[in-house]
C-alpha positions in Angstrom: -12.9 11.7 -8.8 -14.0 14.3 -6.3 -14.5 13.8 -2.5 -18.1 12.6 -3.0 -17.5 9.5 -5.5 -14.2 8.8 -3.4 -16.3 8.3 -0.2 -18.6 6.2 -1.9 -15.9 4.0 -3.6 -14.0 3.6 -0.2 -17.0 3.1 1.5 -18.6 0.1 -1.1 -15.1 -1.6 -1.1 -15.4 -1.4 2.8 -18.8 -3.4 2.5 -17.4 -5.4 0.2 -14.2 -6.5 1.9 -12.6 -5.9 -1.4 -8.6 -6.2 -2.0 -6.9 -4.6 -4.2 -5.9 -1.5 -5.3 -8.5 1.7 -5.6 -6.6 4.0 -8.1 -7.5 7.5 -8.3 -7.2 9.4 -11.8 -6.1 13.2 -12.4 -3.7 15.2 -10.7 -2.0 14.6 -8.1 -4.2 11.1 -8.1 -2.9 8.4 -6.5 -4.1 5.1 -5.3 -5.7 3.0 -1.8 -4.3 -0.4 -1.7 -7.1 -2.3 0.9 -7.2 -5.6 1.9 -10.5 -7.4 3.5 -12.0 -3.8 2.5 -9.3 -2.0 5.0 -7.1 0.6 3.9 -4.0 -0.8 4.1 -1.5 2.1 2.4 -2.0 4.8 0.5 0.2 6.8 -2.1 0.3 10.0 -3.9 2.6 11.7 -5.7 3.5 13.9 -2.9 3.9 11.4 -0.5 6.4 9.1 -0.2 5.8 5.3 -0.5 7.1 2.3 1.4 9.8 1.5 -1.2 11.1 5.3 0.0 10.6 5.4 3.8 11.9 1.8 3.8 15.1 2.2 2.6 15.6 6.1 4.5 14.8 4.5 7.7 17.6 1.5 7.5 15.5 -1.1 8.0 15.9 -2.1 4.2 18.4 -1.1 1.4 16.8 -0.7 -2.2 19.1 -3.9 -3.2 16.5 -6.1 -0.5 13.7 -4.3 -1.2 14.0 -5.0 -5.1 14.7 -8.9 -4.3 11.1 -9.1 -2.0 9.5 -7.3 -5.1 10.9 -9.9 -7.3 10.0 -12.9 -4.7 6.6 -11.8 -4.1 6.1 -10.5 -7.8 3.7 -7.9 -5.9 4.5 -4.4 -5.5 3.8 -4.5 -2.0 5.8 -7.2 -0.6 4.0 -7.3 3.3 4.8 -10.8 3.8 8.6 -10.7 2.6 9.0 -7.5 4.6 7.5 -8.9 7.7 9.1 -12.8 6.9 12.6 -10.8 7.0 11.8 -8.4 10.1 12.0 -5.3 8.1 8.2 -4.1 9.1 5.9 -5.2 11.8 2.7 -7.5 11.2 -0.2 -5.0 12.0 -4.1 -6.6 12.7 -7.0 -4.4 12.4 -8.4 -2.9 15.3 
């Protein structure tokens, strides 16, 4: 996907209020995880996800965060993380 049909996929999931996850094919590729048509998180191979900064900051170890994967059975746990106090509820501006 170039920078044109990105725009235009971030932009129609915006109008949308979609939530979900926008995966991106090719290489590096990644993926846009939105919710209410917000970007909410964003990963790339060459970035470093939650389920790495997490755990490197010491708010989490990888034993805790694996549990909240499992209780939630999502990949991005948001509501274990901020049920527990390991991450801050953020609103939209």
């Amino acid at each position: 996907m170039d920078h044109g049909g990105l725009a235009h996929a971030l932009t129609a999931c915006g109008r949308d209020g979609f939530t979900g996850e926008l995966r991106l094919p090719g290489s590096p590729g990644g993926a846009f995880h939105l919710r209410d048509g917000l970007v909410v998180a964003a990963e790339s191979p060459g970035a470093p996800g939650a389920e790495a900064l997490l755990p490197r900051s010491g708010r989490i170890d990888g034993e805790q965060w694996a549990g909240l994967v499992r209780e939630s059975a999502q990949r991005w746990p948001a509501a274990g993380l901020i049920a527990h106090g390991c991450a801050g509820a953020a609103t939209p501006p």
